[in-house]
C-alpha positions, -999 to 999 in steps of 0.1 A, spaced: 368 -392 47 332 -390 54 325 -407 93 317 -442 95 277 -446 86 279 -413 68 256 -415 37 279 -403 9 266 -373 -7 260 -370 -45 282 -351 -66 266 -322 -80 253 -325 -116 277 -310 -142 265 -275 -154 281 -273 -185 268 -238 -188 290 -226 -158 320 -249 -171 323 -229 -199 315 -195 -185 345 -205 -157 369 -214 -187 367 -179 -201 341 -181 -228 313 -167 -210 319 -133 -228 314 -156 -262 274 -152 -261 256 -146 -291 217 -139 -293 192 -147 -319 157 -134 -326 130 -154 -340 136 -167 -377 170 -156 -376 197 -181 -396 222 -196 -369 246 -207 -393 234 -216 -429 240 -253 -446 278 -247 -463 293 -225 -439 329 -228 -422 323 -251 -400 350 -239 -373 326 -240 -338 305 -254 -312 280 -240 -299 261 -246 -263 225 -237 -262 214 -215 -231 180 -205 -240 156 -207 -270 147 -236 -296 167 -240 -329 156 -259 -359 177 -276 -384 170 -290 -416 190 -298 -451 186 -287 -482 186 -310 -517 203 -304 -548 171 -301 -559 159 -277 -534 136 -299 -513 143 -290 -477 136 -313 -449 138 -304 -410 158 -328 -394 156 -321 -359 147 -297 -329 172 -288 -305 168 -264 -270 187 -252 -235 213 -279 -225 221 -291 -265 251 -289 -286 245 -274 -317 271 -275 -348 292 -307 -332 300 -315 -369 332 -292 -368 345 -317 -342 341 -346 -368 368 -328 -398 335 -317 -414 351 -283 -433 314 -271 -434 277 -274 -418 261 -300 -434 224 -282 -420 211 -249 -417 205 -240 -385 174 -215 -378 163 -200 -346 127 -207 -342 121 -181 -309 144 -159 -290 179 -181 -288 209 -177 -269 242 -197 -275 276 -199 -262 302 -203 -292 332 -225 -286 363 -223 -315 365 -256 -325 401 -262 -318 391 -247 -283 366 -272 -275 385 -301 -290 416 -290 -261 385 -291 -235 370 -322 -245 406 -342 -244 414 -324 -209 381 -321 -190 368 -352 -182 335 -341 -174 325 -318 -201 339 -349 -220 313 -371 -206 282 -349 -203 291 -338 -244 296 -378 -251 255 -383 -238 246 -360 -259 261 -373 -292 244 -408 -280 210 -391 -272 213 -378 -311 221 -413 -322 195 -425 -306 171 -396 -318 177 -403 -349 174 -442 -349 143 -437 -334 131 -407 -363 143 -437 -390 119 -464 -374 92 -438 -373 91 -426 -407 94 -464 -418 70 -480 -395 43 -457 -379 15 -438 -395 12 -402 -399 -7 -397 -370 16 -407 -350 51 -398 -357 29 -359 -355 22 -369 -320 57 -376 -316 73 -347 -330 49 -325 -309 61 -348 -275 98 -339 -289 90 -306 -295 78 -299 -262 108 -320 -248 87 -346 -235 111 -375 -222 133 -351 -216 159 -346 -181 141 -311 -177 105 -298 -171 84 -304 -206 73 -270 -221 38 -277 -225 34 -241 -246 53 -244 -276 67 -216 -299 48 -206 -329 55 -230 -357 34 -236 -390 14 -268 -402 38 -266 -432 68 -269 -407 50 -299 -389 47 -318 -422 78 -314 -432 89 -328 -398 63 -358 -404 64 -364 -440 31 -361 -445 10 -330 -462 -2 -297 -447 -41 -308 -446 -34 -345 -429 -15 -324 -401 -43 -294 -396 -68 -327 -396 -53 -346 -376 -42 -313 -350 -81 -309 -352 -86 -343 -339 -62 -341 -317 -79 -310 -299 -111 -327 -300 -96 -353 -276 -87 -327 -254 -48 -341 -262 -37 -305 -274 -51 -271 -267 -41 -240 -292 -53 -205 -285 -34 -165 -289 -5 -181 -265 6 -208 -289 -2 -246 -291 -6 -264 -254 10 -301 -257 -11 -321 -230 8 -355 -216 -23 -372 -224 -8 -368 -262 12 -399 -250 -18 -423 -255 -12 -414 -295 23 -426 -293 22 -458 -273 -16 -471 -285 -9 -502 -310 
């Protein structure tokens, strides 16, 4: 026990990273470049995966071959958390969108983990509730807010603004016709609106990639 008046340290925070390293699946690493297919909508769906390092994208496609990005995911997410639910196979495609790196965890592996260790249990548990939320949050977007600003959103999200870790105020290449599908809207309401934007001094592109300034935020919370 700690001596009397002793302020009681805090626990670490759980690296899930070096959880799953330590349980022998470190060796499990796989690497993607830039606009390579992570698992394509259909597959097996038979693991987990842990993102280390790079930005994924994943979207759906219709039976009549619309497709539609439905989220962004980065370092620290879960990716392909379906398998867990009896899905027999991905119900997205999942595309890396720069230089990615991923742990994979067999499902049946992961499932034995998540029943026995209490606190991979709980850190994968907040993420499945961050996701809900996510997507609550994507559905009152595209129903209430204008164009305008569900692009300022999904710029904030891409650059993981409101996120536990630092933002990343450069973000990866992606196109306008990638931004709209993200929005909803068309490719020429998103390059006018990005012009605006840039105007206000809220974004800043250049050879580097596009610069996500907080001030962005005043699109997002102005009524």
């Amino acid at each position: 026990m700690p001596p009397k008046g002793a302020i009681p340290r805090k626990a670490p925070p759980f690296d899930a990273e070096t959880f799953l390293e330590s349980a022998g699946l470190g060796k499990q690493v796989v690497t993607f470049a830039r606009g390579n297919v992570i698992f394509s909508q259909g597959d097996p769906a038979d693991s987990v995966m842990y993102l280390r390092a790079g930005r994924v994208r994943l979207s759906v496609l219709s039976h009549s071959g619309k497709e539609a990005i439905v989220a962004t995911l980065g370092p620290g997410d879960f990716l392909g958390e379906g398998a867990l639910a009896g899905h027999p196979v991905r119900l997205e495609t999942a595309r890396a969108t720069m230089a990615t790196t991923a742990l994979v965890v067999p499902r049946e592996e992961m499932s034995r983990l998540l029943h026995t260790e209490h606190a991979l249990s709980d850190r994968f548990i907040a993420h499945i509730l961050v996701r809900n939320a996510r997507l609550e949050a994507d559905l009152v977007d595209q129903i209430f807010n204008l164009s305008e600003k569900r692009l300022a959103r999904a710029l904030l999200l891409l650059a993981r603004y409101g996120k536990g870790d630092t933002p990343q105020r450069i973000l990866p290449a992606i196109s306008q016709e990638a931004l709209a599908e993200m929005v909803g809207t068309t490719r020429s309401r998103v390059n006018f609106f990005l012009n605006k934007f840039r105007k206000l001094g809220f974004i800043e592109y250049d050879a580097k990639g596009l610069t996500i300034n907080p001030s962005l935020l005043t699109v997002v919370v102005h009524d």
